[in-house]
C-alpha positions as CSV (number, residue, x, y, z in Angstrom):
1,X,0.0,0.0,0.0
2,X,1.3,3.1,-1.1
3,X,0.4,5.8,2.1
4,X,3.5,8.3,1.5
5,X,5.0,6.3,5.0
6,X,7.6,3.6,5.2
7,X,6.6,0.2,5.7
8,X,5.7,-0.5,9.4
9,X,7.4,-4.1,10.7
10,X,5.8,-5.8,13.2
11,X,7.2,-6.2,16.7
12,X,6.8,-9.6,18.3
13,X,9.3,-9.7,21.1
14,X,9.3,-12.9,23.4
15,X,7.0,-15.3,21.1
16,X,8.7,-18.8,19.9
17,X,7.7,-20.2,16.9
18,X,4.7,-22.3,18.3
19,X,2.9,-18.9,19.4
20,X,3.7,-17.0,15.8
21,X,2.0,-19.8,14.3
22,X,-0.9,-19.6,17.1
23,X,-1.2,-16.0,16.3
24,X,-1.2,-16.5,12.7
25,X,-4.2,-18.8,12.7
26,X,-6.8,-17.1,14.8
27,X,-5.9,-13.8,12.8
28,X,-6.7,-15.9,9.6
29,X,-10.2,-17.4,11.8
30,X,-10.9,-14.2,12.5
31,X,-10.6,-12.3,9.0
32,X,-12.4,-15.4,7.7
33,X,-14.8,-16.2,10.2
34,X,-15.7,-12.4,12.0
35,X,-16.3,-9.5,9.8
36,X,-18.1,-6.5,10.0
37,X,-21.1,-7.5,9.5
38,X,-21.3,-10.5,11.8
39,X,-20.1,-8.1,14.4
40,X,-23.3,-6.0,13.5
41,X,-25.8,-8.9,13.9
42,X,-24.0,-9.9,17.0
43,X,-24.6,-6.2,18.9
44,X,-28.4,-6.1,17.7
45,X,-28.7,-9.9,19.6
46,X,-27.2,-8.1,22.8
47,X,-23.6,-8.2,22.0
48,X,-22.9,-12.0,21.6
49,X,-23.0,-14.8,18.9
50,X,-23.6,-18.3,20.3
51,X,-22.0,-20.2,17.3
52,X,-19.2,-18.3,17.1
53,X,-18.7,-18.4,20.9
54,X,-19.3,-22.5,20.0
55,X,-16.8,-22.2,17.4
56,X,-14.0,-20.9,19.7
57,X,-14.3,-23.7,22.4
58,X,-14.1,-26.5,19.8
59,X,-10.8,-25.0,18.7
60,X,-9.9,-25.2,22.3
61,X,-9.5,-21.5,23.0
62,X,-11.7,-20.9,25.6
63,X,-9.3,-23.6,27.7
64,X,-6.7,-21.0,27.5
65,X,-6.1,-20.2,30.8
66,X,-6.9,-23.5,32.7
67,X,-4.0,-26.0,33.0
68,X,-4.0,-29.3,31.4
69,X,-5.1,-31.5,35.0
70,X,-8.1,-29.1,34.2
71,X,-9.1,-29.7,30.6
72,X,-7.5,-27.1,29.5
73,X,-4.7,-26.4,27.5
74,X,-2.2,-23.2,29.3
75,X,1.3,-23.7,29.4
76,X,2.0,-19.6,30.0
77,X,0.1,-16.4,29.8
78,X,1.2,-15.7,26.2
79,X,-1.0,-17.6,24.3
80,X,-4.5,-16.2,25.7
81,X,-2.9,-12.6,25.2
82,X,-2.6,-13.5,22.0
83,X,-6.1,-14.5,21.7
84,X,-7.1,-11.0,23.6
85,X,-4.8,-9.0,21.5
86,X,-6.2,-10.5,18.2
87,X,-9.8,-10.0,19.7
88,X,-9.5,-6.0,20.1
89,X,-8.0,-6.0,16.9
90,X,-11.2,-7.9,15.3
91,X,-13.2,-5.7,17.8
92,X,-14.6,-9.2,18.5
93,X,-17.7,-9.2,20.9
94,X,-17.8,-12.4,23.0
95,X,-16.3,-11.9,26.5
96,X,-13.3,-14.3,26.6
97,X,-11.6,-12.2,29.2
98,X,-14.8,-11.3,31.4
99,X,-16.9,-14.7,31.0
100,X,-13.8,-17.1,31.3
101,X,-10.1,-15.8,31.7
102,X,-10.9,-13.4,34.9
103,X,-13.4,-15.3,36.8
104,X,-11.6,-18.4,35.8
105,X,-8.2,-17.2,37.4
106,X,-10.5,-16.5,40.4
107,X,-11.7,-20.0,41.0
108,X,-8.1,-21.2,40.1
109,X,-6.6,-18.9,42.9
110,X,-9.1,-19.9,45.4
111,X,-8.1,-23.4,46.0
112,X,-11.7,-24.8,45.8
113,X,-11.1,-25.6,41.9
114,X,-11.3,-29.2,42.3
115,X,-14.5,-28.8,43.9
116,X,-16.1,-26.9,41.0
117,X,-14.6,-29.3,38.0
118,X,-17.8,-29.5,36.3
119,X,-18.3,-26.3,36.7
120,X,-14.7,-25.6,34.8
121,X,-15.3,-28.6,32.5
122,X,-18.6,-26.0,31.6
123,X,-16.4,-23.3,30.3
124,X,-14.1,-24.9,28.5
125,X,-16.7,-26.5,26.4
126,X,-18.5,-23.3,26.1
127,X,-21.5,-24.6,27.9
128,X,-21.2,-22.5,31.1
129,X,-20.2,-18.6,31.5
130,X,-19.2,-16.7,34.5
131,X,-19.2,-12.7,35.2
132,X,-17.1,-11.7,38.4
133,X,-19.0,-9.3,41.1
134,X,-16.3,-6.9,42.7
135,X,-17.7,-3.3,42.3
136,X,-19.5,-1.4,44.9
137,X,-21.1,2.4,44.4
138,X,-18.8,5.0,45.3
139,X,-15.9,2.4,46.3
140,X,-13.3,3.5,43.7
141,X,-12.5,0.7,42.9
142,X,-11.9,-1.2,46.3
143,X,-12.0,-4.9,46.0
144,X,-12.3,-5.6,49.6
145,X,-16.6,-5.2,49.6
146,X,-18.0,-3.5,52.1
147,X,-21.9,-3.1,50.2
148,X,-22.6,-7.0,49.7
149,X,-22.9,-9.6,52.8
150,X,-23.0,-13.3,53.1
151,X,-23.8,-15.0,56.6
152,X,-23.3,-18.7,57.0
153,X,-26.3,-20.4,58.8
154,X,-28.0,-24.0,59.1
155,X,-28.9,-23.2,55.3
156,X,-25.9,-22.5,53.7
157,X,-24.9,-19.0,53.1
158,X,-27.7,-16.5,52.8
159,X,-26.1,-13.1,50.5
160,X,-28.0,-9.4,50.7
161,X,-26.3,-6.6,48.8
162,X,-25.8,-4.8,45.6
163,X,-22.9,-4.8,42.9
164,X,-22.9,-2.1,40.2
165,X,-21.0,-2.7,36.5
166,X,-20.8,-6.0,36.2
167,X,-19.4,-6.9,32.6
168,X,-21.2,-9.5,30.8
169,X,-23.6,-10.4,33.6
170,X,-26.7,-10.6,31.6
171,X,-25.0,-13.7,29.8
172,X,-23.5,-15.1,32.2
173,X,-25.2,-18.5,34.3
174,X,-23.5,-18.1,37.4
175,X,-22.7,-14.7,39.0
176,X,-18.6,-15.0,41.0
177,X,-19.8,-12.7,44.0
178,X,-17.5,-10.7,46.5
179,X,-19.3,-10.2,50.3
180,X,-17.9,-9.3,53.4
181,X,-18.3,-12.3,56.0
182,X,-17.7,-11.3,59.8
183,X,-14.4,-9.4,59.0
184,X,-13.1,-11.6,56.1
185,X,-14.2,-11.8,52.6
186,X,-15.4,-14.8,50.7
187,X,-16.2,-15.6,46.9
188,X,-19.2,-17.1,46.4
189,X,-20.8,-18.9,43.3
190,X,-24.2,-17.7,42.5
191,X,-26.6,-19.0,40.0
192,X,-27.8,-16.1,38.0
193,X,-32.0,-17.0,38.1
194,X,-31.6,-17.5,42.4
195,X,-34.3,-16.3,44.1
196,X,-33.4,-12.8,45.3
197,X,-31.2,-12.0,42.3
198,X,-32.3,-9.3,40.1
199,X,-30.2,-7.1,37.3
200,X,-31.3,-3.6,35.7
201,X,-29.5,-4.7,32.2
202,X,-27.7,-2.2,30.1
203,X,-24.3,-1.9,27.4
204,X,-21.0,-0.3,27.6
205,X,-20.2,2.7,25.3
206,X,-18.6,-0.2,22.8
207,X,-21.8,-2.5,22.9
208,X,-20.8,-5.1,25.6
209,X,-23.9,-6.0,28.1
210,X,-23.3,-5.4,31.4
211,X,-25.8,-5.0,35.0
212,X,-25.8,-3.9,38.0
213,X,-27.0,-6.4,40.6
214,X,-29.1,-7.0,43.6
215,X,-28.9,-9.5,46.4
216,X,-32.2,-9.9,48.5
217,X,-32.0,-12.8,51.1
218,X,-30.2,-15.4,48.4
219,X,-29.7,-18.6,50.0
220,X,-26.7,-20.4,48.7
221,X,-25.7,-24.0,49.6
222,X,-22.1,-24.6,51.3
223,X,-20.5,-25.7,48.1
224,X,-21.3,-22.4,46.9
225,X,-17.9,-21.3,48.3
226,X,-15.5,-20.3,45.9
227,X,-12.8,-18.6,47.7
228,X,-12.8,-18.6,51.4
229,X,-11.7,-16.0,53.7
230,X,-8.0,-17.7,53.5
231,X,-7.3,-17.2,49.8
232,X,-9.9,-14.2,49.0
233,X,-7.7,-11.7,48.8
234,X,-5.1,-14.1,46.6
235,X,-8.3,-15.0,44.0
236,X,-9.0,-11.2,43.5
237,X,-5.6,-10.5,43.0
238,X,-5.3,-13.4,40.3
239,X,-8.3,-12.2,38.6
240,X,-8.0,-8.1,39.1
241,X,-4.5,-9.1,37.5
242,X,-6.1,-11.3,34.5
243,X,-8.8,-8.2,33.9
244,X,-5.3,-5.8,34.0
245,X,-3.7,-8.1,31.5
246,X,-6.4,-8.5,28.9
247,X,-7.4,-4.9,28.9
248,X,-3.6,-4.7,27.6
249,X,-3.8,-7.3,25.0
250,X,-7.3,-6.2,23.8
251,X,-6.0,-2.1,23.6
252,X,-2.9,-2.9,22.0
253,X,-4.9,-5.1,19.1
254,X,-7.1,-2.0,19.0
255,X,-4.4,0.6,18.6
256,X,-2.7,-1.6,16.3
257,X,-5.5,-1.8,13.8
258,X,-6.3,2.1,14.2
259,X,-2.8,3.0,13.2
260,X,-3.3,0.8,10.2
261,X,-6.8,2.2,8.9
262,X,-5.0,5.8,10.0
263,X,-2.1,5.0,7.4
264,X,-4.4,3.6,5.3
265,X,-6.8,6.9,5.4
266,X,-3.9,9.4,5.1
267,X,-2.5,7.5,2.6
268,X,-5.3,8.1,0.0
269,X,-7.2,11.5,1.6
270,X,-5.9,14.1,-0.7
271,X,-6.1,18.2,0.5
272,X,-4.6,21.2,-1.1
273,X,-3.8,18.7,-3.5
274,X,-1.7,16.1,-1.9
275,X,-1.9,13.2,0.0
276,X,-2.4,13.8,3.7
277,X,0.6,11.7,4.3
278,X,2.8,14.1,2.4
279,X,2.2,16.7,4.9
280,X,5.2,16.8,7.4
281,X,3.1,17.8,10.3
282,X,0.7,14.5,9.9
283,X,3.9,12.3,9.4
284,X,4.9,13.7,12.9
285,X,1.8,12.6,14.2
286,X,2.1,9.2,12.9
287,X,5.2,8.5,13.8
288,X,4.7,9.2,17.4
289,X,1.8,6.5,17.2
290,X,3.9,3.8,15.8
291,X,6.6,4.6,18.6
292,X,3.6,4.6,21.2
293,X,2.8,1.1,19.7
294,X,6.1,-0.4,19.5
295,X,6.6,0.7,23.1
296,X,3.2,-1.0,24.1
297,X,4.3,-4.2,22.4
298,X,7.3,-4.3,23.6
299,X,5.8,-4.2,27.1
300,X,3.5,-7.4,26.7
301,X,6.2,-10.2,27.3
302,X,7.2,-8.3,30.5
303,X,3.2,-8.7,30.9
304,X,3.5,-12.0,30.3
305,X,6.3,-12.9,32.8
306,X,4.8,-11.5,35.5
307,X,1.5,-13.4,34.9
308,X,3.3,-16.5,35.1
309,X,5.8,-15.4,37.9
310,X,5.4,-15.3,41.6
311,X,7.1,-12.0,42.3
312,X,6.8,-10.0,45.6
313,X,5.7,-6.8,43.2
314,X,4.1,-8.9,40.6
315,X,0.7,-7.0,41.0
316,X,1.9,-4.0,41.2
317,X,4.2,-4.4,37.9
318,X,1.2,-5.6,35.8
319,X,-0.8,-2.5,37.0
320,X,2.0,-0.2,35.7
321,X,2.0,-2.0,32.5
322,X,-1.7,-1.4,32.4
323,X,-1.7,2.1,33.0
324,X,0.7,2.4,30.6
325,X,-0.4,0.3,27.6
326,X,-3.9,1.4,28.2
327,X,-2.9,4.7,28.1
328,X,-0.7,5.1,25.0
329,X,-3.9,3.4,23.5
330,X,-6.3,6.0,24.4
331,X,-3.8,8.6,22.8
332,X,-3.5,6.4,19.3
333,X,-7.2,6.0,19.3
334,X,-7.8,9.7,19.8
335,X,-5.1,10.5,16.9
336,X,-6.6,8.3,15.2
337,X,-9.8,10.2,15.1
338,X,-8.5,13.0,15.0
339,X,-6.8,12.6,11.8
340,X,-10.2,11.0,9.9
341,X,-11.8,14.3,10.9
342,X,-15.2,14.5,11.0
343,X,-16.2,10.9,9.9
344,X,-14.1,9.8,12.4
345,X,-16.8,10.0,15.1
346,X,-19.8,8.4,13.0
347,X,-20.8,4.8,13.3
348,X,-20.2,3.8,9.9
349,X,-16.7,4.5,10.1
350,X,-14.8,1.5,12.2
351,X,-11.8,3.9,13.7
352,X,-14.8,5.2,15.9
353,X,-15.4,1.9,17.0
354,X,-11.9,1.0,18.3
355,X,-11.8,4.5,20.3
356,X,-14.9,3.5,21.6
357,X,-13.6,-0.7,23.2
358,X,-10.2,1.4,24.5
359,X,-12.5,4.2,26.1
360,X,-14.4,1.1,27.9
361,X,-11.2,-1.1,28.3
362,X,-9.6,2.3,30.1
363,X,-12.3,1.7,32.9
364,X,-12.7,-2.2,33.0
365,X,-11.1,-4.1,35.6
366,X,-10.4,-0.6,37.7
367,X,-9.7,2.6,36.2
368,X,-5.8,3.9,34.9
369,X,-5.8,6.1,37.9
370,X,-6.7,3.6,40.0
371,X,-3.8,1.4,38.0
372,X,-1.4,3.6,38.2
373,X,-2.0,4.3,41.8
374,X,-1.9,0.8,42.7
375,X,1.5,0.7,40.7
376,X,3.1,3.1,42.8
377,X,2.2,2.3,45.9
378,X,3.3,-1.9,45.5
379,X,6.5,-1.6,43.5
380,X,9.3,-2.2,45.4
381,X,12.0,1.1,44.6
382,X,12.6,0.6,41.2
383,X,10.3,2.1,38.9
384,X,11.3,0.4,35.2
385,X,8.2,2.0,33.4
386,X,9.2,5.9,34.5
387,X,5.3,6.0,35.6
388,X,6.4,8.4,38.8
């Protein structure tokens, strides 16, 4: 393609030749498989396709992050960031990272998976979806809950309480609930039709249901225990680290594909005459959203590592990466726009699209601030990503 801008080579730092190959077969599913207009139908059936979510665990995908004793197929965090980072550059709908990769490193961290194996077995096949239940009004994005409550009696547990922004609730079968219990937390496993569970449905700005929940008197049985008070704490961190992660993978996909329809728009948009890639001031502007890219890519085996590793800051590290990578994203996405001018911001056009999932991605799994905060106060001295 001739855009008046050098070729652009791709940066795949830390990937063998196992995981290019992975990467290059779901891109080639994906341009095959997920286009625009299957995207369309999908957001006018409330933002998911059931075949195509079908599709995905019969390649084994949705397996991605449980380990082989499990079903599933993991052997490090790269290859379901690669899955994430070719789903935000598809703009693909289904809610791998919400519905399976977070709660599902939640039930992992817990210590109670074996208990809940068909429940797992579920997922991977693409029979069962989860939706995690951390948020609390006017918490800022506190994961110890203070709003929701579960008392153990001769029945079980019995949960009261509300939740608010819970991604993918409305297609999810079993809510992953955070309540206060005495002075400890638990993570409990509700079924989303209980009696006493209710939802006031709705969709992010880039089309993905979500809810806010109530809890009125719900009587769980004991086996309903996902994560008790010992390894609470360690199952949110596992998962508030997985929802980190992903937002990463998904905003660098997305930033990756806006810089290409950018080049591609500049490269044929004439004014005054010329291409607008011939201007020098728009080849600045480019340029610093290619470096802003390459940076963010070359970020995501550090990612990686420190999903896999057991570090004292390892939190703390992948919270820095996502304020980071999430970040430089917005600003692409915003250039991006920017630069289309004024059909940048319509619906027909797709760069509007990707600025919309990185606007919603830059709030998912707790805010940048929040991120960034969390990043500074957990590292230990060194500061690698220059965040302070």
């Amino acid at each position: 393609m001739d855009n008046g801008m050098p070729g652009r080579a791709e940066l795949r730092l830390g990937l063998g030749e196992d995981e290019l190959q992975f990467k290059a077969s779901v891109e080639r599913l994906l341009a095959r498989d997920y286009g625009v207009e299957r995207r369309r139908v999908a957001l006018a059936n409330g933002g998911f396709d059931p075949d195509f979510w079908q599709q995905l665990a019969e390649l084994g995908w949705l397996g991605a992050c449980f380990p082989e004793p499990l079903g599933g197929y993991g052997q490090s965090a790269n290859e379901a960031l690669i899955l994430l980072e070719q789903f935000g550059r598809a703009l693909v709908l289904e809610p791998l990272l919400g519905a399976v990769l977070v709660p599902g490193a939640a039930l992992l961290a817990g210590g109670r998976a074996d208990a809940h194996g068909a429940l797992i077995d579920g997922l991977i096949a693409g029979e069962r979806r989860l939706a995690l239940a951390w948020s609390e009004q006017g918490r800022r994005g506190a994961r110890r809950p203070r709003l929701t409550s579960a008392v153990r009696d001769q029945r079980g547990w019995c949960v009261n309480g509300v939740k608010q922004t819970v991604l993918n609730a409305p297609l999810a079968d079993t809510l992953l609930v955070s309540a206060i219990a005495g002075e400890d937390s638990v993570l409990l496993l509700v079924p989303h039709d209980a009696p006493g569970v209710s939802l006031i449905e709705y969709t992010t700005i880039d089309g993905q249901p979500a809810a806010d929940l109530r809890f009125t008197n719900v009587v769980l049985p004991d086996d309903a225990l996902a994560a008790g008070p010992e390894r609470c704490e360690r199952a949110m961190d596992a998962a508030m680290n997985w929802g980190a992660a992903g937002a990463c993978a998904e905003a660098l996909g997305a930033m990756d594909a806006a810089l290409e329809l950018t080049l591609e728009y500049t490269g044929t948009r004439q004014q005054f005459g010329q291409k607008l890639s011939g201007f020098q001031v728009i080849q600045h502007r480019l340029a610093a959203m290619a470096t802003e890219l390459e940076y963010s890519q070359a970020l995501l085996p550090l990612l990686a590592a420190h999903l896999d590793g057991n570090g004292a800051d390892r939190s703390a590290q992948i919270a820095g990466i996502r304020a980071r990578i999430v970040g430089s994203a917005r600003c692409v996405v915003a250039d991006a726009v920017q630069l289309h001018g004024g059909i940048g911001v319509t619906d027909e056009a797709a760069i509007s699209h990707y600025f919309r999932r990185v606007t919603a991605l830059e709030q998912a799994w707790g805010s940048a601030r929040q991120n960034l905060e969390r990043y500074r106060q957990g590292r230990q001295g060194y500061d690698p990503l220059r965040l302070q």
